[in-house]
Structures are given as C-alpha cells and as structure tokens.
PDB file of N, CA, C and O in Angstrom:
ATOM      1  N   UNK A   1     -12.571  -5.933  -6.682  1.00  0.00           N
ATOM      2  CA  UNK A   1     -11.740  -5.078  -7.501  1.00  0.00           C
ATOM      3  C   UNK A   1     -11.556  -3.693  -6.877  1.00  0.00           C
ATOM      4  O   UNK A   1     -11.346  -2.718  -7.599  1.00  0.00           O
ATOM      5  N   UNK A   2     -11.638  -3.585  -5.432  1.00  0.00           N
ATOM      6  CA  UNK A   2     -11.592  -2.245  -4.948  1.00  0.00           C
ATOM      7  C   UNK A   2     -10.211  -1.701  -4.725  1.00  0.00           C
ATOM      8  O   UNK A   2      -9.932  -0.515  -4.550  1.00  0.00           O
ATOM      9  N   UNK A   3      -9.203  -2.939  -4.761  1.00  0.00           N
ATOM     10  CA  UNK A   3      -7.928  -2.485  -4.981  1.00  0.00           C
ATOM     11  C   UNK A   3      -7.398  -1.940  -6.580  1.00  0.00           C
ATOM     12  O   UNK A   3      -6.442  -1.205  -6.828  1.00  0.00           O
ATOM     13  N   UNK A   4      -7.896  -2.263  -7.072  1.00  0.00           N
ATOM     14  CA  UNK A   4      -8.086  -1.604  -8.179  1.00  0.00           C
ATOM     15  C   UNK A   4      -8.138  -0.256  -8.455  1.00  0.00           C
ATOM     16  O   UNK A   4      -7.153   0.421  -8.749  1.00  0.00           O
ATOM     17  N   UNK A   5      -9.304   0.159  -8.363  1.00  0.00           N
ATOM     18  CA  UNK A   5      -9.559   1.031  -8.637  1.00  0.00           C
ATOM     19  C   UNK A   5      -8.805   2.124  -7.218  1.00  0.00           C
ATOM     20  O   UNK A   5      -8.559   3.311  -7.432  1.00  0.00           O
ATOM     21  N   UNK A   6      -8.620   1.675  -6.281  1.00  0.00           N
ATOM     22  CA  UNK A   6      -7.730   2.910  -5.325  1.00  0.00           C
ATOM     23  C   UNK A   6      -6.538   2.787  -5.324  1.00  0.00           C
ATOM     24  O   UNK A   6      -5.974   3.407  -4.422  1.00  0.00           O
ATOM     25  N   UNK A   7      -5.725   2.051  -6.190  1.00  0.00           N
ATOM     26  CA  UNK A   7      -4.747   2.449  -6.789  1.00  0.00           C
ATOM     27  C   UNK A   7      -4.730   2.762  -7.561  1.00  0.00           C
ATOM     28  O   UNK A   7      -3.520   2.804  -7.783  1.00  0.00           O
ATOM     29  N   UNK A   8      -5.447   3.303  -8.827  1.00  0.00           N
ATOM     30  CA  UNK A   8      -5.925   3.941 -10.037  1.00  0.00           C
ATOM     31  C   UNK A   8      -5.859   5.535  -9.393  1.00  0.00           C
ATOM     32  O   UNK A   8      -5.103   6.477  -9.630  1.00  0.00           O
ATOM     33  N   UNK A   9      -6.677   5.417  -8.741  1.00  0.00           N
ATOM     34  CA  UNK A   9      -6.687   6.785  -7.898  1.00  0.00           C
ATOM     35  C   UNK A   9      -5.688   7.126  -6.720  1.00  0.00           C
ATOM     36  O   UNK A   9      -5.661   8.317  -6.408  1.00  0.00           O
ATOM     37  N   UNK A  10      -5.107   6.523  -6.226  1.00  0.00           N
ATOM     38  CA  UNK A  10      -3.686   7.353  -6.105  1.00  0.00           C
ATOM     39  C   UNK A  10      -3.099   7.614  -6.558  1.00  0.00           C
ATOM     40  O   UNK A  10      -2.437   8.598  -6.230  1.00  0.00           O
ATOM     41  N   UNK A  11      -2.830   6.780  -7.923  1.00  0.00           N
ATOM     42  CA  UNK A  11      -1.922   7.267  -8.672  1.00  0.00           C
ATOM     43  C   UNK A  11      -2.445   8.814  -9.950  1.00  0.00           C
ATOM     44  O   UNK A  11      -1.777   9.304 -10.860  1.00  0.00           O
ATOM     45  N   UNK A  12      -3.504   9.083  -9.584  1.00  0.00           N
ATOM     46  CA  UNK A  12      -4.513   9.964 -10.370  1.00  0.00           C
ATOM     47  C   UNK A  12      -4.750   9.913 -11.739  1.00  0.00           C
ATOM     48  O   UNK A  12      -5.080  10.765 -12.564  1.00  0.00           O
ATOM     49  N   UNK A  13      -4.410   8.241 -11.820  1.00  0.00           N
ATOM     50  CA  UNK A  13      -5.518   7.886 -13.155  1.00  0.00           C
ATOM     51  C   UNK A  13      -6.876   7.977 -13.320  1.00  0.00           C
ATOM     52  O   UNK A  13      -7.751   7.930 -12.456  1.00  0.00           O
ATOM     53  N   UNK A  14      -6.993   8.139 -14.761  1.00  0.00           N
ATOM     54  CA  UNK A  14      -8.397   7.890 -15.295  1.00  0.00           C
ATOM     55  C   UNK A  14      -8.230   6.486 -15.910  1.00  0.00           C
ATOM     56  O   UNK A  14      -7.240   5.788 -16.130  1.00  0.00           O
ATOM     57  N   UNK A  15      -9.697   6.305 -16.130  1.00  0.00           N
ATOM     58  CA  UNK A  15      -9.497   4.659 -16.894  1.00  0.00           C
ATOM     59  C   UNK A  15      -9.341   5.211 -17.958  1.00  0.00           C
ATOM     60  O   UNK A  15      -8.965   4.236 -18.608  1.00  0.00           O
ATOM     61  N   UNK A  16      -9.336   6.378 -18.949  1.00  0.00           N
ATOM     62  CA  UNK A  16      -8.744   6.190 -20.272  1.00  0.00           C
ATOM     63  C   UNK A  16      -7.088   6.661 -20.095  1.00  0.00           C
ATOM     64  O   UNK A  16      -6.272   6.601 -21.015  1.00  0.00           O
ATOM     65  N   UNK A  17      -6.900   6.958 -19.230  1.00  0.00           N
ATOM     66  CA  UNK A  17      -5.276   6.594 -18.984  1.00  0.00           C
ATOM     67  C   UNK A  17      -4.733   5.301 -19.021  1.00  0.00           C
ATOM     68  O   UNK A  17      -3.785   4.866 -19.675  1.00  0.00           O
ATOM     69  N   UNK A  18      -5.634   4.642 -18.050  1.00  0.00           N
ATOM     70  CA  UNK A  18      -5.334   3.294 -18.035  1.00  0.00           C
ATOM     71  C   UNK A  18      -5.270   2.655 -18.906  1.00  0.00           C
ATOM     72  O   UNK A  18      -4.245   1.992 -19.067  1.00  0.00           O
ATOM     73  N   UNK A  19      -6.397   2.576 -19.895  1.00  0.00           N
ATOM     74  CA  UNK A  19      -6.129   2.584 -21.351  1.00  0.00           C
ATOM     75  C   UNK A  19      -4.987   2.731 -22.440  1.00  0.00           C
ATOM     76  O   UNK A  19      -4.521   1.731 -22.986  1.00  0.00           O
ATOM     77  N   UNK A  20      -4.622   3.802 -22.688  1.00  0.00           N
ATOM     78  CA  UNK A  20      -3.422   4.403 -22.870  1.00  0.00           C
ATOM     79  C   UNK A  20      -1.989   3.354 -22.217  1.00  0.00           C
ATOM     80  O   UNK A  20      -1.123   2.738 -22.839  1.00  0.00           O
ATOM     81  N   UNK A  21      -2.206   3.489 -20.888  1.00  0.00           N
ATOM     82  CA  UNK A  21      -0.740   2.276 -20.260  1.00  0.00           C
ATOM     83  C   UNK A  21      -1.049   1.140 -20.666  1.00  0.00           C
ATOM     84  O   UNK A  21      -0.215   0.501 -21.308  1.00  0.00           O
ATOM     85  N   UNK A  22      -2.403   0.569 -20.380  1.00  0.00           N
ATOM     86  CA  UNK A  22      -2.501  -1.244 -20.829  1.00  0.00           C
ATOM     87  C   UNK A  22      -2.959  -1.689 -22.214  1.00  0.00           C
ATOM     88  O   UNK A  22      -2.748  -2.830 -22.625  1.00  0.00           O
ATOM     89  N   UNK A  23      -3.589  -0.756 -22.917  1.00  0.00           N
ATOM     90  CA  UNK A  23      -4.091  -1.497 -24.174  1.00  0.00           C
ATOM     91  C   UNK A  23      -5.562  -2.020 -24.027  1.00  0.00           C
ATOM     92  O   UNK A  23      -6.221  -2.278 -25.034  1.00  0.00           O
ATOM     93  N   UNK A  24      -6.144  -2.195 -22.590  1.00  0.00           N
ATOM     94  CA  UNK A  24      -7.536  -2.479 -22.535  1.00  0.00           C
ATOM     95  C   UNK A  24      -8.206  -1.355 -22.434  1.00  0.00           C
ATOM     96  O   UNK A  24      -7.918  -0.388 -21.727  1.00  0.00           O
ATOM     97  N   UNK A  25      -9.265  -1.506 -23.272  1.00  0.00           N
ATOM     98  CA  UNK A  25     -10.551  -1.055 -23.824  1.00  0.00           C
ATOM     99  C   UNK A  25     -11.242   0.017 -22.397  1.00  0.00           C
ATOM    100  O   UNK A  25     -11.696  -0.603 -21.435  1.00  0.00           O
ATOM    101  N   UNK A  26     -11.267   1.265 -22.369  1.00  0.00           N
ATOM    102  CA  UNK A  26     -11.968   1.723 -21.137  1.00  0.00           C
ATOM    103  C   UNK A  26     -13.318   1.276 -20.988  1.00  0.00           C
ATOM    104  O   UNK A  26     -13.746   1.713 -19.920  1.00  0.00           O
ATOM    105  N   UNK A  27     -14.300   0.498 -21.680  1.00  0.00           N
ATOM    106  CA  UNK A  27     -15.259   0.005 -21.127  1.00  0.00           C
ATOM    107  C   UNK A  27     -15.057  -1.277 -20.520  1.00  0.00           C
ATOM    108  O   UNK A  27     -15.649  -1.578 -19.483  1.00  0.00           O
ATOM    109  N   UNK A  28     -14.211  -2.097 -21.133  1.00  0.00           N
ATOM    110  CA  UNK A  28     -13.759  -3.045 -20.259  1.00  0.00           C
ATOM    111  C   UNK A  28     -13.302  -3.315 -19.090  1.00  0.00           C
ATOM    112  O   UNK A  28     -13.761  -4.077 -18.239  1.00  0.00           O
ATOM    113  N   UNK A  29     -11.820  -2.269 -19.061  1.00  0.00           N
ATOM    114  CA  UNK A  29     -11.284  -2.128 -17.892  1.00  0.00           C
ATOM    115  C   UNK A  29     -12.195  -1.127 -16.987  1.00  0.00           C
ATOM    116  O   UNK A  29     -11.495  -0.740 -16.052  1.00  0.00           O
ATOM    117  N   UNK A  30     -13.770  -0.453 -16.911  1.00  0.00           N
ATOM    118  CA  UNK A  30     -14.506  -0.414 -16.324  1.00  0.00           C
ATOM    119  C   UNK A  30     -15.265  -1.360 -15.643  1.00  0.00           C
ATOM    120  O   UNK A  30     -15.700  -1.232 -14.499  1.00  0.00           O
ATOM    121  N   UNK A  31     -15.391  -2.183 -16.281  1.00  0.00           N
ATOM    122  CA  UNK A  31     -15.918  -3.453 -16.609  1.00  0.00           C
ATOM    123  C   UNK A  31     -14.906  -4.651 -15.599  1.00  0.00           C
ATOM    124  O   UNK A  31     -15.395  -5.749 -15.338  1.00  0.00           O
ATOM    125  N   UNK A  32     -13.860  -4.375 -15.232  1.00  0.00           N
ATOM    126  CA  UNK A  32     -13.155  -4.985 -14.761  1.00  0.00           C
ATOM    127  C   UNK A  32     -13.204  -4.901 -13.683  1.00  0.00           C
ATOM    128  O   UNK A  32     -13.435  -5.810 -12.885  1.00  0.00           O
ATOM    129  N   UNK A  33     -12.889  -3.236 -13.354  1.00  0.00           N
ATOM    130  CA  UNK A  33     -12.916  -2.439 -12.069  1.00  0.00           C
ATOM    131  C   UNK A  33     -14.201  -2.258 -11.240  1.00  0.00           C
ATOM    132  O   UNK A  33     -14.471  -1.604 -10.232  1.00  0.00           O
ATOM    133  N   UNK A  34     -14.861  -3.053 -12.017  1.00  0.00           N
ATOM    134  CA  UNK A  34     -16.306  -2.798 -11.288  1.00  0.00           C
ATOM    135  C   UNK A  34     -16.899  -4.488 -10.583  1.00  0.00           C
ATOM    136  O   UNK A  34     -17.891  -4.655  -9.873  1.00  0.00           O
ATOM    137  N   UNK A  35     -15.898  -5.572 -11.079  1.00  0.00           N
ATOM    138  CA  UNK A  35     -16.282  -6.872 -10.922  1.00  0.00           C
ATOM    139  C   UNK A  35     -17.250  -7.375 -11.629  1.00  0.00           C
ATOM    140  O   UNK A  35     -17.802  -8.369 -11.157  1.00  0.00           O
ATOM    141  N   UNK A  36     -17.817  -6.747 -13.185  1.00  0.00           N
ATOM    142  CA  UNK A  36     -18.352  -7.338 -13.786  1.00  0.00           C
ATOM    143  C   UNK A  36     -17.507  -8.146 -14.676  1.00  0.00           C
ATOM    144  O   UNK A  36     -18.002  -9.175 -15.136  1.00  0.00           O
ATOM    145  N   UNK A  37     -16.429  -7.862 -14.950  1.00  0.00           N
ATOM    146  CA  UNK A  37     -15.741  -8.767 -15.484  1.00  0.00           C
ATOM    147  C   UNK A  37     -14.462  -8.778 -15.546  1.00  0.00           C
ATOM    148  O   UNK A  37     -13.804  -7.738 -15.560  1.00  0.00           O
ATOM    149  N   UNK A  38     -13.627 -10.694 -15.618  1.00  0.00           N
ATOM    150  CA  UNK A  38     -12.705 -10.764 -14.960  1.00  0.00           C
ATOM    151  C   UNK A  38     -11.505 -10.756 -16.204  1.00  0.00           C
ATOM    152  O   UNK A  38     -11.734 -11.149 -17.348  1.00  0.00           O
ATOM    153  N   UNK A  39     -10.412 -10.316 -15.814  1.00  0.00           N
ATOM    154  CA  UNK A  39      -8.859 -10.269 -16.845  1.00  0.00           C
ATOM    155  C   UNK A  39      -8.379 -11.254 -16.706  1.00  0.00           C
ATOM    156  O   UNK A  39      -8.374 -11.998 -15.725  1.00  0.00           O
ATOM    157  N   UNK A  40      -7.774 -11.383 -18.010  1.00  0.00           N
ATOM    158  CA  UNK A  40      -6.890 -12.514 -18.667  1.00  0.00           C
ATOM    159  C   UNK A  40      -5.496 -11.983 -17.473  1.00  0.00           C
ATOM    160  O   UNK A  40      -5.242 -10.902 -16.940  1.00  0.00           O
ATOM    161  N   UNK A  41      -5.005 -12.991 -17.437  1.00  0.00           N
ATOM    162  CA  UNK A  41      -3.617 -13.145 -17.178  1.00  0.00           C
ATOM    163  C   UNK A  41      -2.302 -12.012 -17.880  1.00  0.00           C
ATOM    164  O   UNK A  41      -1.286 -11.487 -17.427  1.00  0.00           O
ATOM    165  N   UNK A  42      -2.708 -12.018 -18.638  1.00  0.00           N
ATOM    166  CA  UNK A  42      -1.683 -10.329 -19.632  1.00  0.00           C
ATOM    167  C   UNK A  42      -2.561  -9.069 -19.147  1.00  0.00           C
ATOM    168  O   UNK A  42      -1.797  -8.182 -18.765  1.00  0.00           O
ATOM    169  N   UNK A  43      -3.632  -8.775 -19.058  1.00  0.00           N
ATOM    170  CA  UNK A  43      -4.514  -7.796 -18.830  1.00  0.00           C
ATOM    171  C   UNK A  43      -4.392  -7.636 -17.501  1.00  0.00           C
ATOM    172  O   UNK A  43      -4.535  -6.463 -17.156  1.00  0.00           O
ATOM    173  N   UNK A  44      -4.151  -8.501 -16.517  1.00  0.00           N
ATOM    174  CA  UNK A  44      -3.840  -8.407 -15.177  1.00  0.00           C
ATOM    175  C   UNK A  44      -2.214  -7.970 -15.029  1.00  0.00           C
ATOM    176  O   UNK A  44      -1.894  -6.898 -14.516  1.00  0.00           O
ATOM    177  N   UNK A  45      -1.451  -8.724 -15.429  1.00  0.00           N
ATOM    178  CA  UNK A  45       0.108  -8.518 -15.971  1.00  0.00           C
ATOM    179  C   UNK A  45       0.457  -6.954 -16.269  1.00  0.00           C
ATOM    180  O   UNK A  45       1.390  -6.356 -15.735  1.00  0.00           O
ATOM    181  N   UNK A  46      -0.414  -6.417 -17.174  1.00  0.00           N
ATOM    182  CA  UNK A  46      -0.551  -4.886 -17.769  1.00  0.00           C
ATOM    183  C   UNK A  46      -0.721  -4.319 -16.458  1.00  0.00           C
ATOM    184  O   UNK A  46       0.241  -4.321 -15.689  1.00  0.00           O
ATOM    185  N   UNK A  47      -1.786  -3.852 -16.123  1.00  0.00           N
ATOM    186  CA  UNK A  47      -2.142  -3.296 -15.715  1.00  0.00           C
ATOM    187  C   UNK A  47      -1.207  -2.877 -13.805  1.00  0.00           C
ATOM    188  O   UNK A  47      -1.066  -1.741 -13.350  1.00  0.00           O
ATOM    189  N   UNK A  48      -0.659  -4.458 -12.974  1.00  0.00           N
ATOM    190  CA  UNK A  48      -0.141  -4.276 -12.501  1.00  0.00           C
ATOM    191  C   UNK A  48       1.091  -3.751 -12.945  1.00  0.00           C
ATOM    192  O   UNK A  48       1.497  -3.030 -12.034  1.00  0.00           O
ATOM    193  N   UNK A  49       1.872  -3.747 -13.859  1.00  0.00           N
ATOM    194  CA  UNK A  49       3.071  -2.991 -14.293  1.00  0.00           C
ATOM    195  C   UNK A  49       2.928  -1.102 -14.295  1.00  0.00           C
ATOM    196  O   UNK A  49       3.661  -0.194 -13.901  1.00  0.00           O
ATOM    197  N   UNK A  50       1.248  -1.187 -15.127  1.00  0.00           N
ATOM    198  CA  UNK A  50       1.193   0.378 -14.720  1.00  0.00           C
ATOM    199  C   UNK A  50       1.070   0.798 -13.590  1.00  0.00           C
ATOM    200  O   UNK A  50       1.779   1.739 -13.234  1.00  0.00           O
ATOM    201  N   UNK A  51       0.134   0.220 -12.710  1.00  0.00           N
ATOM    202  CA  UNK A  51      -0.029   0.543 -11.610  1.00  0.00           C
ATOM    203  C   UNK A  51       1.233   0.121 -10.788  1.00  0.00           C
ATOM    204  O   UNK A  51       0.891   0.008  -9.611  1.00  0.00           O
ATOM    205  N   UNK A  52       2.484  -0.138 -10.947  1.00  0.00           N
ATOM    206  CA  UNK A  52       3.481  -0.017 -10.314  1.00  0.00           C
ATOM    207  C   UNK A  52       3.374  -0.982  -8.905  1.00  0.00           C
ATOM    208  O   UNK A  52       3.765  -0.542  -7.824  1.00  0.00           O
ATOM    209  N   UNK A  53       2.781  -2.386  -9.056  1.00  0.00           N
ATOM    210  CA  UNK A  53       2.416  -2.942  -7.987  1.00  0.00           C
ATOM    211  C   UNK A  53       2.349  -4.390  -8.342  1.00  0.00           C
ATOM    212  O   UNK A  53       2.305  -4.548  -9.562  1.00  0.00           O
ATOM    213  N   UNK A  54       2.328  -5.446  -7.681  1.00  0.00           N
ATOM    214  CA  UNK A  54       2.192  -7.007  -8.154  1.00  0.00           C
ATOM    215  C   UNK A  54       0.543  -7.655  -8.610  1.00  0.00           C
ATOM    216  O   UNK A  54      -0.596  -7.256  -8.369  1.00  0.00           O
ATOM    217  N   UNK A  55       1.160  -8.973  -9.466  1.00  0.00           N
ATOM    218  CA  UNK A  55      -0.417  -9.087  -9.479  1.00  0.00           C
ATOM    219  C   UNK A  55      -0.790  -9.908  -8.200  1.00  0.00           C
ATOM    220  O   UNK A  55      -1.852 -10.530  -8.178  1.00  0.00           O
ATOM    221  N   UNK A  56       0.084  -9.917  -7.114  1.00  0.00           N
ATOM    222  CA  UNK A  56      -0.475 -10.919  -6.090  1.00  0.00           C
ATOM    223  C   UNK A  56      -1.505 -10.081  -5.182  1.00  0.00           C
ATOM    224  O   UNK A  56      -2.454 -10.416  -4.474  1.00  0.00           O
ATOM    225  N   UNK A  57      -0.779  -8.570  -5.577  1.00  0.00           N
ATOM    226  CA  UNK A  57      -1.630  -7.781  -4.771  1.00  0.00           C
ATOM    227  C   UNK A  57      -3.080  -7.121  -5.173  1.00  0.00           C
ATOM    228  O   UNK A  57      -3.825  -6.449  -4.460  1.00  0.00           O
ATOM    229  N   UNK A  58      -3.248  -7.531  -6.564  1.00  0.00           N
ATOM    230  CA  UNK A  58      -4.671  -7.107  -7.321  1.00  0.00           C
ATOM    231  C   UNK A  58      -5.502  -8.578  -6.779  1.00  0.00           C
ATOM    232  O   UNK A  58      -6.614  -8.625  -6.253  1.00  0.00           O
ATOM    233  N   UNK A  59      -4.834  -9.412  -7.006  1.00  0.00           N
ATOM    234  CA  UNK A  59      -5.440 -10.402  -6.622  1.00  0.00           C
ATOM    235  C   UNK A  59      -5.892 -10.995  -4.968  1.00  0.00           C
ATOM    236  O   UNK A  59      -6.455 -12.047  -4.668  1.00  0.00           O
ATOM    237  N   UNK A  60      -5.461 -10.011  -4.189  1.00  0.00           N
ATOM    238  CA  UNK A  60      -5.675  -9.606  -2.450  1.00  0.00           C
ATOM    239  C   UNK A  60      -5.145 -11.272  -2.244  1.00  0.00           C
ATOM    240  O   UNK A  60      -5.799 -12.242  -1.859  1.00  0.00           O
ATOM    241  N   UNK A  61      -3.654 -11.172  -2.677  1.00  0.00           N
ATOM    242  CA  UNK A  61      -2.974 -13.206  -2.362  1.00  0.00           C
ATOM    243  C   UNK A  61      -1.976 -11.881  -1.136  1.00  0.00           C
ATOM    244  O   UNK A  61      -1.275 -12.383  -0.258  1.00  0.00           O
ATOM    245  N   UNK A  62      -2.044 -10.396  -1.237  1.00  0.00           N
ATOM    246  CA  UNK A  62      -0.943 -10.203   0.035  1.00  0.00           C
ATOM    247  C   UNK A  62      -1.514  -8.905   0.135  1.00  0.00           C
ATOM    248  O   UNK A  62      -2.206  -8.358  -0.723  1.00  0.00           O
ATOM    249  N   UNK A  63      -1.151  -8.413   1.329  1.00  0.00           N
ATOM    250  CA  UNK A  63      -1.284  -6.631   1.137  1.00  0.00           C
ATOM    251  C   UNK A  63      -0.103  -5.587   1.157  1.00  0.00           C
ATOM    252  O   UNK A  63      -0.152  -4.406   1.500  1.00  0.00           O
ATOM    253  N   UNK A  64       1.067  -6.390   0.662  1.00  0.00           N
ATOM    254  CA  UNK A  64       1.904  -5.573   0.027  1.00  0.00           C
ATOM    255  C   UNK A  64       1.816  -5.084  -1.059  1.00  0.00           C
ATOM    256  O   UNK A  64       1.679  -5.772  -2.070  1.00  0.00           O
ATOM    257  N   UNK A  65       1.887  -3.571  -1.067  1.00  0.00           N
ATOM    258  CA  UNK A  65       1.391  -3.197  -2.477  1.00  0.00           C
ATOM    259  C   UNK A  65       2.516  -2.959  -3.399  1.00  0.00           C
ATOM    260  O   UNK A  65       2.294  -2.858  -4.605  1.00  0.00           O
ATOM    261  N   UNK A  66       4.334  -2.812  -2.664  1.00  0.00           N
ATOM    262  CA  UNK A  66       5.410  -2.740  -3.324  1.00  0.00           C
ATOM    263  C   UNK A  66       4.933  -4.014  -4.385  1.00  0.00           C
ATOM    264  O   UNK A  66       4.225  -4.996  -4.159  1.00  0.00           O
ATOM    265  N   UNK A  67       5.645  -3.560  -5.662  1.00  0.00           N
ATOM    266  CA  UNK A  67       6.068  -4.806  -6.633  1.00  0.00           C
ATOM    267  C   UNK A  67       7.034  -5.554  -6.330  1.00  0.00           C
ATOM    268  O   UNK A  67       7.936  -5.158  -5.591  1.00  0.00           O
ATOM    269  N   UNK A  68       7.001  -6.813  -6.874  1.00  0.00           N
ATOM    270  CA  UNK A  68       8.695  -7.519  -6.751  1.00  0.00           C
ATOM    271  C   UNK A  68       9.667  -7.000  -7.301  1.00  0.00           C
ATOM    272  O   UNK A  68       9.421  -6.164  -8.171  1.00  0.00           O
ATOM    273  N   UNK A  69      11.093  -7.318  -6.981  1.00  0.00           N
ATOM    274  CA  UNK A  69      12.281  -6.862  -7.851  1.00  0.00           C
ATOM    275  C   UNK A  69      11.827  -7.791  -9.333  1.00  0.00           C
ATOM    276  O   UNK A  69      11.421  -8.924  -9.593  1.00  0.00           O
ATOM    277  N   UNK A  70      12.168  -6.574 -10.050  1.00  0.00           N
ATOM    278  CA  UNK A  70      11.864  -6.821 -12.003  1.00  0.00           C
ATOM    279  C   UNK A  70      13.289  -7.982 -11.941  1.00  0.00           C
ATOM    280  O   UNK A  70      14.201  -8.006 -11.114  1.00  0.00           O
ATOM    281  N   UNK A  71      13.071  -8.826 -13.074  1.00  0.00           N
ATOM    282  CA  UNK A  71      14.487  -9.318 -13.352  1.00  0.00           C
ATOM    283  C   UNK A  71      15.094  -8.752 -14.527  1.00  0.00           C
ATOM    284  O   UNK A  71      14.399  -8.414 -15.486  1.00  0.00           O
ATOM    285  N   UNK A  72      16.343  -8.627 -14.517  1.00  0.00           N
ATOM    286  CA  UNK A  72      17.149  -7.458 -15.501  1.00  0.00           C
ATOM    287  C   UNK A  72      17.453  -8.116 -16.163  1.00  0.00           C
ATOM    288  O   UNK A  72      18.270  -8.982 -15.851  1.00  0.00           O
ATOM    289  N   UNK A  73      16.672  -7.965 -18.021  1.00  0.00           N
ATOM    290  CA  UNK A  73      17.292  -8.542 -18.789  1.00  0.00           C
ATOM    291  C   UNK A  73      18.591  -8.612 -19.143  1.00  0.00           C
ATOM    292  O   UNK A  73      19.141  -7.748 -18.460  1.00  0.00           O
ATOM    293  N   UNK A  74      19.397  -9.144 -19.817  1.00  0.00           N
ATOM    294  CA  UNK A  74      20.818  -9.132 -20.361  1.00  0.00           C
ATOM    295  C   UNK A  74      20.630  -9.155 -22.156  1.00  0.00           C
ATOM    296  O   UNK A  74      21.625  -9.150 -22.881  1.00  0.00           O
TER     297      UNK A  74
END
C-alpha cells in the first residue's frame, strides 16, 4: 500500500481528508494504508477517483499513475 499513501501525499492529503473524499472511516483507511487491511472494490473505486488515478495503479497491475478516460454520461 505504499502507493497509496505517496499519492495521498502528493496530493497533500491527510487521511481525514481522505475521509471527507471517500466516506471511509480514517481508522480504516489507516488501516488500509498501512496493509493491515484490505478494500472492498467501491472503497478502492473511491478512493482512486480522489486520488485522481486508476485502480490498476493502487493495485501495482501498471505504473501509470494517469487515470483512464472517464466515460461521459448522456
């Protein structure tokens, strides 16, 4: 989870910011960021949206940290 948390910190979040953007619990998403424990699929979803990045890349599946193109609702 070290990508995690150094994109937290570039972007000069706190985890109760993070909080605030995702809806998870700052002991949790401590808890997350620390590899004691792992996110649901929406909690991963969240969190890459705040952090402005994919979940392929929290999940180290690439080391592109751009997001994909969003698809534009209608």
């Amino acid at each position: 989870m070290s990508r995690l948390k150094e994109l937290r910190k570039e972007k000069g979040y706190t985890q109760v910011k993070m909080q605030l953007l995702t809806g998870i619990d700052q002991s949790d998403y401590s808890k997350i960021e620390n590899g004691k424990r792992y996110y649901t699929f929406e909690q991963c979803r969240k969190i890459a949206l705040a952090l402005e990045t994919s979940m392929d890349y929290l999940a180290e599946l690439t080391d592109e940290k751009k997001p994909y193109p969003r698809i534009v609702k209608k």
